[in-house]
N, CA and C atoms as an extended XYZ file, in Angstrom:
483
Properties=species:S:1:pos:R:3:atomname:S:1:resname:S:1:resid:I:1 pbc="F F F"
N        18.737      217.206       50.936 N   UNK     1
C        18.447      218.598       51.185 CA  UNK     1
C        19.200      219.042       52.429 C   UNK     1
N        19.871      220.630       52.728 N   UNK     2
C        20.666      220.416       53.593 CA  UNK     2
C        19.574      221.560       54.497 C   UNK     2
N        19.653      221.555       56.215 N   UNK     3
C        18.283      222.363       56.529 CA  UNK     3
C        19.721      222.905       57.480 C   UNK     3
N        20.390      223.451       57.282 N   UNK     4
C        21.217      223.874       58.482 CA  UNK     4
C        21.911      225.428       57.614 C   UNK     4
N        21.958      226.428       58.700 N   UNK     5
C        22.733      227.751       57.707 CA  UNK     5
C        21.877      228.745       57.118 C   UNK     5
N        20.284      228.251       57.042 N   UNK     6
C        19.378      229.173       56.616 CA  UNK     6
C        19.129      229.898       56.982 C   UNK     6
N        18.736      230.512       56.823 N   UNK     7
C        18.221      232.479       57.458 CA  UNK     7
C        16.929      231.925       58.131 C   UNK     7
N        15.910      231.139       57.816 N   UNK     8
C        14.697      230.544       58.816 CA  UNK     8
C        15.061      229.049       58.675 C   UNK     8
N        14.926      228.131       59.975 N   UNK     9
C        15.120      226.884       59.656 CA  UNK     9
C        14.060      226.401       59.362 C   UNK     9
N        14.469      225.257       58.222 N   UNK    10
C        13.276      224.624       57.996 CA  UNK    10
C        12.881      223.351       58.548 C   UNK    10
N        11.920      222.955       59.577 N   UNK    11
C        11.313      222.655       60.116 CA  UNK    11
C        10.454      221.371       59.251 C   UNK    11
N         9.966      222.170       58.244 N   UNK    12
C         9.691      221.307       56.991 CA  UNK    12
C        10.287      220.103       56.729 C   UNK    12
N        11.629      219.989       56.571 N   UNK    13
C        12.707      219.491       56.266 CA  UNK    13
C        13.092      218.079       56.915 C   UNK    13
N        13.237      218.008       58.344 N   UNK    14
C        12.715      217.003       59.202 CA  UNK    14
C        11.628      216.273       59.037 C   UNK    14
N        10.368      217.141       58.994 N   UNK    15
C         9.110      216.752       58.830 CA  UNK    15
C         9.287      215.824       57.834 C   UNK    15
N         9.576      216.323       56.540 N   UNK    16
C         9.209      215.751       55.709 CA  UNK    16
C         9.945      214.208       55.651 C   UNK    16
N        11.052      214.387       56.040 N   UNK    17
C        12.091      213.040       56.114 CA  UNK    17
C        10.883      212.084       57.231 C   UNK    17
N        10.834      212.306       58.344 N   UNK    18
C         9.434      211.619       59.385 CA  UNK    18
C         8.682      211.096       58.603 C   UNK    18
N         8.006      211.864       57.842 N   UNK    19
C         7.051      211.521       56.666 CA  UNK    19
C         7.325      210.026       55.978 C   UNK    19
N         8.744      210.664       55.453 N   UNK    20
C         8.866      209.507       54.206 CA  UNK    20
C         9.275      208.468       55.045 C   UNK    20
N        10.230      208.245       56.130 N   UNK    21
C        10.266      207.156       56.725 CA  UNK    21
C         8.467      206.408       57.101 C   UNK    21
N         7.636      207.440       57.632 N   UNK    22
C         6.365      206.948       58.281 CA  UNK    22
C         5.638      206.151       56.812 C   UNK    22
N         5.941      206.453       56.044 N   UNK    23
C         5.167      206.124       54.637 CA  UNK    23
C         5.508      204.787       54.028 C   UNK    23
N         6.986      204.533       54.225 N   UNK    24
C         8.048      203.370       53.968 CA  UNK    24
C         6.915      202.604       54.714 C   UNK    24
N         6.930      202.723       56.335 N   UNK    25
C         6.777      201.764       56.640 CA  UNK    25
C         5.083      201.020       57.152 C   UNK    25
N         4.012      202.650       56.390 N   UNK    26
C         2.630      202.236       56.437 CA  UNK    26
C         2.377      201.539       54.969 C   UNK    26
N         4.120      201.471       54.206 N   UNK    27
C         3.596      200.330       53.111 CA  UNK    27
C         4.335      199.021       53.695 C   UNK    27
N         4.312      198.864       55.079 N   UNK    28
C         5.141      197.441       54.868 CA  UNK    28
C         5.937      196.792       54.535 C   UNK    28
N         6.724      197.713       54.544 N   UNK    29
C         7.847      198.079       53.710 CA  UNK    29
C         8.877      198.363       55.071 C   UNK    29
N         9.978      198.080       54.940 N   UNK    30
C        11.070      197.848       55.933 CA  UNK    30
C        11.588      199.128       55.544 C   UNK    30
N        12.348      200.124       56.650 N   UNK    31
C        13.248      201.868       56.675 CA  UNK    31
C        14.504      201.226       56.831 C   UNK    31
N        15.491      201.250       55.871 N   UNK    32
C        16.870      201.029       55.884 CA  UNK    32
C        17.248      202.256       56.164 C   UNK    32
N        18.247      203.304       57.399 N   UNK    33
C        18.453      204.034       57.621 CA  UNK    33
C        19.982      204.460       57.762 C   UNK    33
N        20.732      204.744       57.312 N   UNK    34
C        22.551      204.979       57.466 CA  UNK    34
C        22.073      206.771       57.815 C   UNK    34
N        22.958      206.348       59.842 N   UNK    35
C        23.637      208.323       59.750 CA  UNK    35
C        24.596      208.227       59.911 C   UNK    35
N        25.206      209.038       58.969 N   UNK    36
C        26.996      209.497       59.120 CA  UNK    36
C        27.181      211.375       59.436 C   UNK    36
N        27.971      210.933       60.114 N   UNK    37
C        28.536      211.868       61.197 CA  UNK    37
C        29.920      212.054       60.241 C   UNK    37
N        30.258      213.393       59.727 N   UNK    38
C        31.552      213.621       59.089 CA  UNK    38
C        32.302      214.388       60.341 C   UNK    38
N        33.549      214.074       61.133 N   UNK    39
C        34.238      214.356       62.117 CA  UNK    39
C        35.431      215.266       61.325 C   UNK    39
N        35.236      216.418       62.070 N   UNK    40
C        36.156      217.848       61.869 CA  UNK    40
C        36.206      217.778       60.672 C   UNK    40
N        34.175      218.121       59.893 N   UNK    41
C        33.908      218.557       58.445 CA  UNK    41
C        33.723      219.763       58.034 C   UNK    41
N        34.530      220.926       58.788 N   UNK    42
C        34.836      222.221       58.608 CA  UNK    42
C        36.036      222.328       58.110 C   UNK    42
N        36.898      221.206       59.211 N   UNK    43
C        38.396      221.373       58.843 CA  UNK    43
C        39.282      220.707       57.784 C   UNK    43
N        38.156      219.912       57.055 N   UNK    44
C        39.113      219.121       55.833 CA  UNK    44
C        38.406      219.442       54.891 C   UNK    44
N        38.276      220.659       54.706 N   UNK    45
C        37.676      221.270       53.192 CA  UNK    45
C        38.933      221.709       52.626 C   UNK    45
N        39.485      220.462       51.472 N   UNK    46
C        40.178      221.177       50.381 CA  UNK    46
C        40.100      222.437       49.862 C   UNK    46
N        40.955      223.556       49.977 N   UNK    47
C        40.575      224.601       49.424 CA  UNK    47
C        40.357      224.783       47.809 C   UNK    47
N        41.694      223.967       46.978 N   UNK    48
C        41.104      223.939       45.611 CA  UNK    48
C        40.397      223.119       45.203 C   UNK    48
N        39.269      221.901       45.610 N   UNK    49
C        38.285      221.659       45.702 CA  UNK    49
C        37.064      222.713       45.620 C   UNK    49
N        36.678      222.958       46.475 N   UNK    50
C        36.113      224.134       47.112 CA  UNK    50
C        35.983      225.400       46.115 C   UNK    50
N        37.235      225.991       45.882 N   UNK    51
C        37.077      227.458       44.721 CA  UNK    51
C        36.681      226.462       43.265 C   UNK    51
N        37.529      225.093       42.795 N   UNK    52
C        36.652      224.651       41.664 CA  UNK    52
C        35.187      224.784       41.912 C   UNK    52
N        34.780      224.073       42.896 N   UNK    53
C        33.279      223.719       43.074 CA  UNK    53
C        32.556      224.921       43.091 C   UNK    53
N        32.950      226.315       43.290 N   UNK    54
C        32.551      227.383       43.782 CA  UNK    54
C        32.005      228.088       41.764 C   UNK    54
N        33.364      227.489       41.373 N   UNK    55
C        33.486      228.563       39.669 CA  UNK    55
C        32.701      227.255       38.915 C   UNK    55
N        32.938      225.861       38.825 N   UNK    56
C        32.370      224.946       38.145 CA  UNK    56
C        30.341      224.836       38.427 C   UNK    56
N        30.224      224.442       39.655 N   UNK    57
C        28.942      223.930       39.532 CA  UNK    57
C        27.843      225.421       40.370 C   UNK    57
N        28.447      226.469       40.720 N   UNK    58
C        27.750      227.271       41.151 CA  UNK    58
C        27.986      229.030       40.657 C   UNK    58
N        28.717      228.568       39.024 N   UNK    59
C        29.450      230.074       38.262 CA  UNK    59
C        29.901      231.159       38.873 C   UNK    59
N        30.603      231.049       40.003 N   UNK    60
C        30.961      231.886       40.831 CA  UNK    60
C        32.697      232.061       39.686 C   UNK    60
N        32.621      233.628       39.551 N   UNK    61
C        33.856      233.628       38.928 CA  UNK    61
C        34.673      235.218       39.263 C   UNK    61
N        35.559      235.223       38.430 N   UNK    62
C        36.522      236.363       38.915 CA  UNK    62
C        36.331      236.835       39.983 C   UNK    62
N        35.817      238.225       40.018 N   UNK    63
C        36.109      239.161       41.405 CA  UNK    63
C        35.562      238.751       42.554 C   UNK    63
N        33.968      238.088       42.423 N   UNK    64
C        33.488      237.060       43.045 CA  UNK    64
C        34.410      235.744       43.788 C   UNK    64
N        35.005      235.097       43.019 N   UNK    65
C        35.763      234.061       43.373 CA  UNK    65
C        36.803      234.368       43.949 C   UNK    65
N        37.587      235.044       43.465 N   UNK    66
C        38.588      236.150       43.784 CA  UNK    66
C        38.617      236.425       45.414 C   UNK    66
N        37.435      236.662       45.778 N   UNK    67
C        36.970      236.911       47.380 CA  UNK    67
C        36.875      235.847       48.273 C   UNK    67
N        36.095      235.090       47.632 N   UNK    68
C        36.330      233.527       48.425 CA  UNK    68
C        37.428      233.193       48.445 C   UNK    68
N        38.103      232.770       47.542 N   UNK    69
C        39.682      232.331       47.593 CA  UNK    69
C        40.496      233.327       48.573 C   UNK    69
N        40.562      235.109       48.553 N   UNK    70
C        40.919      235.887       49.807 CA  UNK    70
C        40.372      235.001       51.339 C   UNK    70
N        39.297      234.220       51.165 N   UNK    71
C        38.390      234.154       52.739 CA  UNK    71
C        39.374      232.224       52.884 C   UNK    71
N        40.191      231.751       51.983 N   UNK    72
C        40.211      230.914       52.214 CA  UNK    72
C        41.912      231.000       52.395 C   UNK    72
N        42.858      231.428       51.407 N   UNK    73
C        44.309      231.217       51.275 CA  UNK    73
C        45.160      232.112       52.265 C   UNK    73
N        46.585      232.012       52.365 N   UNK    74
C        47.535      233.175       53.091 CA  UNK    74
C        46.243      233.286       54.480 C   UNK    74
N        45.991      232.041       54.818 N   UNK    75
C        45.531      231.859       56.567 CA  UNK    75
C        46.630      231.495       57.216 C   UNK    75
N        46.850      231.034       58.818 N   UNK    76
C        47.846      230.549       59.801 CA  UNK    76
C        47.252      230.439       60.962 C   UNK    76
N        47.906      229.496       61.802 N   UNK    77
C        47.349      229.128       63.260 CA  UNK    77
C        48.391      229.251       64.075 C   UNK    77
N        48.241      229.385       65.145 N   UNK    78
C        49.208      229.101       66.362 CA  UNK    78
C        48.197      228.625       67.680 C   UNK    78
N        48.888      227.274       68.108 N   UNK    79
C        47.845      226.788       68.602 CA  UNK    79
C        49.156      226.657       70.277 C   UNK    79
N        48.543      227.387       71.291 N   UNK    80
C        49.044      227.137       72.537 CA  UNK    80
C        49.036      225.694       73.261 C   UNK    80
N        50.269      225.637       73.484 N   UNK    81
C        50.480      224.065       74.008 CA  UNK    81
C        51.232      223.965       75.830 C   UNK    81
N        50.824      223.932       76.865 N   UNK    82
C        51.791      224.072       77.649 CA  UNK    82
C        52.715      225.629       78.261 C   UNK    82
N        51.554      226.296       77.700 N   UNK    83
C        52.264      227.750       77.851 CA  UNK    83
C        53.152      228.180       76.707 C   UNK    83
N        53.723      227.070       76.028 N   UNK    84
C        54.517      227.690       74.750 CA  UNK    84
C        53.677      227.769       73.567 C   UNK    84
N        54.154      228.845       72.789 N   UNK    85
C        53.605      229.785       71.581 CA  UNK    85
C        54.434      229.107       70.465 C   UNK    85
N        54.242      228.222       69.368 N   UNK    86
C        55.117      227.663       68.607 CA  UNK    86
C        55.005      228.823       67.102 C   UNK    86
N        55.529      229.068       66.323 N   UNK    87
C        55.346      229.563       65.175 CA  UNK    87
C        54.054      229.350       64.332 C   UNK    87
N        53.657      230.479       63.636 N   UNK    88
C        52.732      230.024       63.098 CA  UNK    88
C        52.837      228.724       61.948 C   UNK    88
N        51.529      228.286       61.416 N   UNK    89
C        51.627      227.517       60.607 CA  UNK    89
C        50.732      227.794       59.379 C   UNK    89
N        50.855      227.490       58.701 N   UNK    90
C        49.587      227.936       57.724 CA  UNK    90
C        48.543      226.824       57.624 C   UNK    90
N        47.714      227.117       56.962 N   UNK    91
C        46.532      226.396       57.531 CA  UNK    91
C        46.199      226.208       55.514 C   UNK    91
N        46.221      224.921       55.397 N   UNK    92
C        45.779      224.092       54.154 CA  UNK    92
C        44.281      224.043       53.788 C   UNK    92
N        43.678      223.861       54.924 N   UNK    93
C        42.324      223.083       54.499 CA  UNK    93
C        41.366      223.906       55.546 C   UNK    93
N        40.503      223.920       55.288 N   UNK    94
C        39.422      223.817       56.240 CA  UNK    94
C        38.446      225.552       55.764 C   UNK    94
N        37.445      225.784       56.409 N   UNK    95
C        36.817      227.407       56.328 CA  UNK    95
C        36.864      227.796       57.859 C   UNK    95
N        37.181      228.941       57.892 N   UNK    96
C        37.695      229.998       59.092 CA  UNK    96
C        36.025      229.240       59.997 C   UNK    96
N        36.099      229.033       61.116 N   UNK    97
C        35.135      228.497       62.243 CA  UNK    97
C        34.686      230.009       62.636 C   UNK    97
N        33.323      230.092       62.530 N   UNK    98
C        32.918      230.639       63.445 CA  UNK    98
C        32.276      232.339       62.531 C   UNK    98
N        32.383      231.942       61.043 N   UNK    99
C        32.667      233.398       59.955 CA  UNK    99
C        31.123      232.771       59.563 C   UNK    99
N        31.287      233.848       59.114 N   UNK   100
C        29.067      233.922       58.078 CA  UNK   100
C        29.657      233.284       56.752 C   UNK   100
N        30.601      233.643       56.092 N   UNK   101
C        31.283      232.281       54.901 CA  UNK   101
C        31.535      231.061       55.450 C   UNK   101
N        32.299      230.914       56.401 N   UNK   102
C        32.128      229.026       56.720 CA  UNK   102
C        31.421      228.166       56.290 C   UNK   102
N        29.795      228.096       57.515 N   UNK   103
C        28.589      227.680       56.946 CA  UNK   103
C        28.365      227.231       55.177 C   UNK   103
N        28.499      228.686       54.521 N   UNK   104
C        27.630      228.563       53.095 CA  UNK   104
C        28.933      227.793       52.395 C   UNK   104
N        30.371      227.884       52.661 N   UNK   105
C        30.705      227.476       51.899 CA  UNK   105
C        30.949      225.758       52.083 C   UNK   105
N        30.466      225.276       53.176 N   UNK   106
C        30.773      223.665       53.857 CA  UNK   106
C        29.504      222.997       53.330 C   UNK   106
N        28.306      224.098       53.133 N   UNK   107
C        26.984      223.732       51.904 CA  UNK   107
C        27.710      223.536       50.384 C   UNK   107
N        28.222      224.700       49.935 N   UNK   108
C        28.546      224.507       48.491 CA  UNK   108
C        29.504      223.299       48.664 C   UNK   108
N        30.625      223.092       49.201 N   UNK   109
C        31.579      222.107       49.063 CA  UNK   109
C        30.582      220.381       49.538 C   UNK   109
N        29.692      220.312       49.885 N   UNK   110
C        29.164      218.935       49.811 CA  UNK   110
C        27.596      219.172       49.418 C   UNK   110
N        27.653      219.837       48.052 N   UNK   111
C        26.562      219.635       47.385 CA  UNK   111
C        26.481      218.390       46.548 C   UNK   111
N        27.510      217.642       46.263 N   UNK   112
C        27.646      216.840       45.222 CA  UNK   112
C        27.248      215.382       46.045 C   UNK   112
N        27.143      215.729       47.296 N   UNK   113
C        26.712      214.244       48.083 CA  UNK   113
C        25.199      213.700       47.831 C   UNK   113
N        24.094      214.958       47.442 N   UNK   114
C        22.771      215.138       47.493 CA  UNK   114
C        23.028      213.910       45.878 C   UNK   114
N        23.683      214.470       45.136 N   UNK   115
C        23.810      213.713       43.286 CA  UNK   115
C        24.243      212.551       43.488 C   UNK   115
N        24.925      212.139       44.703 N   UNK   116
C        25.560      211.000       44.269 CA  UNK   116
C        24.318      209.931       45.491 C   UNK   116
N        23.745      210.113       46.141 N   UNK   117
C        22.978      209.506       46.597 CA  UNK   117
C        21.737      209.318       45.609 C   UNK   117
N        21.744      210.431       44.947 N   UNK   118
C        20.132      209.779       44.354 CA  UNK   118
C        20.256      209.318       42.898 C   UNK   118
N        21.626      209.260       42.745 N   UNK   119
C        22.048      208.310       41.424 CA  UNK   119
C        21.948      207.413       41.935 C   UNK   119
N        22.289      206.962       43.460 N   UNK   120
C        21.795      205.278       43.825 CA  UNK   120
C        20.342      204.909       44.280 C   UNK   120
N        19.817      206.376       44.250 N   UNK   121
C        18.193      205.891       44.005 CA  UNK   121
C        18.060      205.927       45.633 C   UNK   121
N        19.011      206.578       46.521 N   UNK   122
C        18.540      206.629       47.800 CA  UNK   122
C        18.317      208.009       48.718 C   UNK   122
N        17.063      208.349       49.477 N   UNK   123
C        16.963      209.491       49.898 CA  UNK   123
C        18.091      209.790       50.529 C   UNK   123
N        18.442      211.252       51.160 N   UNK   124
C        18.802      211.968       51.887 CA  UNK   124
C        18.817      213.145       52.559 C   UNK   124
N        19.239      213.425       53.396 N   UNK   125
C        18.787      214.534       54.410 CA  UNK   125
C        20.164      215.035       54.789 C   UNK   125
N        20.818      216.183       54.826 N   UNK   126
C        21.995      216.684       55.186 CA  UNK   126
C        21.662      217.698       56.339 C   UNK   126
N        22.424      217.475       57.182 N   UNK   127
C        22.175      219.058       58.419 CA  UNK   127
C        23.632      218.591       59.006 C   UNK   127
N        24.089      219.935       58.206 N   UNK   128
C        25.669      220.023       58.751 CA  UNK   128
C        26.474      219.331       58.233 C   UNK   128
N        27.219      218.386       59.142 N   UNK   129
C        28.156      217.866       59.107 CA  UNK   129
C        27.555      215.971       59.582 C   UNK   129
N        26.092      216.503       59.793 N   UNK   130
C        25.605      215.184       59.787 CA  UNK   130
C        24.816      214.812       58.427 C   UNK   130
N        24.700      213.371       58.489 N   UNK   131
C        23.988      212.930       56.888 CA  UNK   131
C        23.101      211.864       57.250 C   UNK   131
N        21.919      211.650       56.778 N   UNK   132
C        21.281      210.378       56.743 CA  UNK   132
C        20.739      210.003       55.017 C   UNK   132
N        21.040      208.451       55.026 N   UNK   133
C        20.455      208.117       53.998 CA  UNK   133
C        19.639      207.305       54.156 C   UNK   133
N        18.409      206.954       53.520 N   UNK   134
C        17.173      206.114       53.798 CA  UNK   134
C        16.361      205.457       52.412 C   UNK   134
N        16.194      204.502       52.447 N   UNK   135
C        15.757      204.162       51.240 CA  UNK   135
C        14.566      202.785       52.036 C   UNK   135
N        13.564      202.161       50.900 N   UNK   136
C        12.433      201.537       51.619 CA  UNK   136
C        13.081      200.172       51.036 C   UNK   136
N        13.148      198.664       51.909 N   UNK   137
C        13.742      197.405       50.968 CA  UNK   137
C        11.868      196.283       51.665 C   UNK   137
N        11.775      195.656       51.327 N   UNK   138
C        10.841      194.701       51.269 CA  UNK   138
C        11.475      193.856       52.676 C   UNK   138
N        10.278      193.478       53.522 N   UNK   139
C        10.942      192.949       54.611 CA  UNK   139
C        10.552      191.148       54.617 C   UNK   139
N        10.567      190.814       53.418 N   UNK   140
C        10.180      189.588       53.192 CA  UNK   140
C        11.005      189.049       52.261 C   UNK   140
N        11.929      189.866       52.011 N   UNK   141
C        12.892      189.255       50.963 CA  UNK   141
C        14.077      189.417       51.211 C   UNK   141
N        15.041      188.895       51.267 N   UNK   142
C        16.614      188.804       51.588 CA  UNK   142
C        16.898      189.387       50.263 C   UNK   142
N        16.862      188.798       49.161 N   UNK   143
C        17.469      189.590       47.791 CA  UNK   143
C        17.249      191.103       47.711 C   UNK   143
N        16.121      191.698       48.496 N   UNK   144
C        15.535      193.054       47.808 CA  UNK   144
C        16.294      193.585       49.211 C   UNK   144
N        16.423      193.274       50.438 N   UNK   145
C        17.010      193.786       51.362 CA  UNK   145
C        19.000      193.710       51.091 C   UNK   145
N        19.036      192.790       50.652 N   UNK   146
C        20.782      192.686       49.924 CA  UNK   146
C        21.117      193.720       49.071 C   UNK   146
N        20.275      193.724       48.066 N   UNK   147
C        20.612      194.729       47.148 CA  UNK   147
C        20.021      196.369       47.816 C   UNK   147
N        19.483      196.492       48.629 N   UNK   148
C        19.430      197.907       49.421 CA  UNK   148
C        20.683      197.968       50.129 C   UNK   148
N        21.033      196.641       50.594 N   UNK   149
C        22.758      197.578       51.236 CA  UNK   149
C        23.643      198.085       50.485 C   UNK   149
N        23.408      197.021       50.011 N   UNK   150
C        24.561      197.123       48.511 CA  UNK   150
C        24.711      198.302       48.075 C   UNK   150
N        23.764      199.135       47.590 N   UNK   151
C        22.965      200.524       47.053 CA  UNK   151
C        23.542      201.330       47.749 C   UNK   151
N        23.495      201.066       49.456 N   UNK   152
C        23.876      202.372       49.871 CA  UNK   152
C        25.363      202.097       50.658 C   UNK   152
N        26.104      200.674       50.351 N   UNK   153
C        27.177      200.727       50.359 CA  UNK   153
C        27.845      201.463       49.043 C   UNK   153
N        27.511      201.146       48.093 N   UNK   154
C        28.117      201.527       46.631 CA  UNK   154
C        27.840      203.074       46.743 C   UNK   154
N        27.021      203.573       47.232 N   UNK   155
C        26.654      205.357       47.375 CA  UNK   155
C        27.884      205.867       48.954 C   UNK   155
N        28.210      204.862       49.760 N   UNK   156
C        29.138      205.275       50.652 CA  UNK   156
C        30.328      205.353       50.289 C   UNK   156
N        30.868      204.565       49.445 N   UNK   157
C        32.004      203.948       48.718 CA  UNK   157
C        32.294      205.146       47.812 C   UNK   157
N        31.280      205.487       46.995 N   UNK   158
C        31.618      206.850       46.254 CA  UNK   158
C        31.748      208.358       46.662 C   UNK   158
N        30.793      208.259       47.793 N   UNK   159
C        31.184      209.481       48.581 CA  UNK   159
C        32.619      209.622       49.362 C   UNK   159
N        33.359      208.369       49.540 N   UNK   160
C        34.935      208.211       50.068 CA  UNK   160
C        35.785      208.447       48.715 C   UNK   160
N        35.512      208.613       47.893 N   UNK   161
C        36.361      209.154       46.460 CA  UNK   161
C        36.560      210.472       46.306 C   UNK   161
């Protein structure tokens, strides 16, 4: 669930993650916990990624899409170095920093992380550009704790695809 970008934050959201960790472990049950930190995850948003993901899994189409793709293509930077002004460059990837589209669209572009974690059967919590995954393994067993890494190695492994 992602709690970041909302019009009220949810508060809930945390809570509830507290919860499920507190619950893991009033069953005796061991909290396997992975946070990943995605570094400059504004700025490597594929743009045709992004407008697919926009028309495929959230029917955003023509004049609609049309607009996003305006908020994303025919951008450029010029980044001051030393007092010199180099030419612009155009800018490939990323959503404009700092726009009321940014945010929603860095949600739509890693919605598919929420699917691919709980095809491995492991919770998660998204806020931002940060991620945690958590799942409960038995703290008396090496096999049931092996195969929990495993789980959320094989769910890390696919999110790098």
């Amino acid at each position: 669930m992602q709690s970041v970008y909302r019009p009220k934050p949810q508060r809930r959201d945390s809570t509830a993650e507290s919860n499920d960790l507190l619950c893991i472990l009033d069953e005796r049950k061991a909290a396997i916990l992975v946070l990943l930190d995605l570094s400059a995850a504004f700025d490597t948003i594929d743009h045709t990624i992004m407008l697919t993901r926009l028309r495929d899994r959230f029917g955003i189409t023509t004049t609609c899409l049309a607009w996003f793709e305006s908020n994303l293509v025919n951008r450029s930077q010029r980044i001051q170095k030393h007092g010199k002004i180099p030419a612009e460059r155009p800018v490939v990837f990323g959503v404009p920093q700092g726009s009321v589209l940014g945010p929603l669209m860095f949600i739509c572009y890693t919605a598919p992380f929420g699917d691919i974690a709980h095809r491995h059967e492991i919770n998660v919590h998204l806020y931002a550009d940060d991620s945690q995954l958590y799942l409960a393994s038995s703290p008396h067993s090496d096999e049931d704790t092996i195969q929990a890494v495993t789980r959320i190695q094989d769910c890390v492994a696919e999110l790098q695809d």
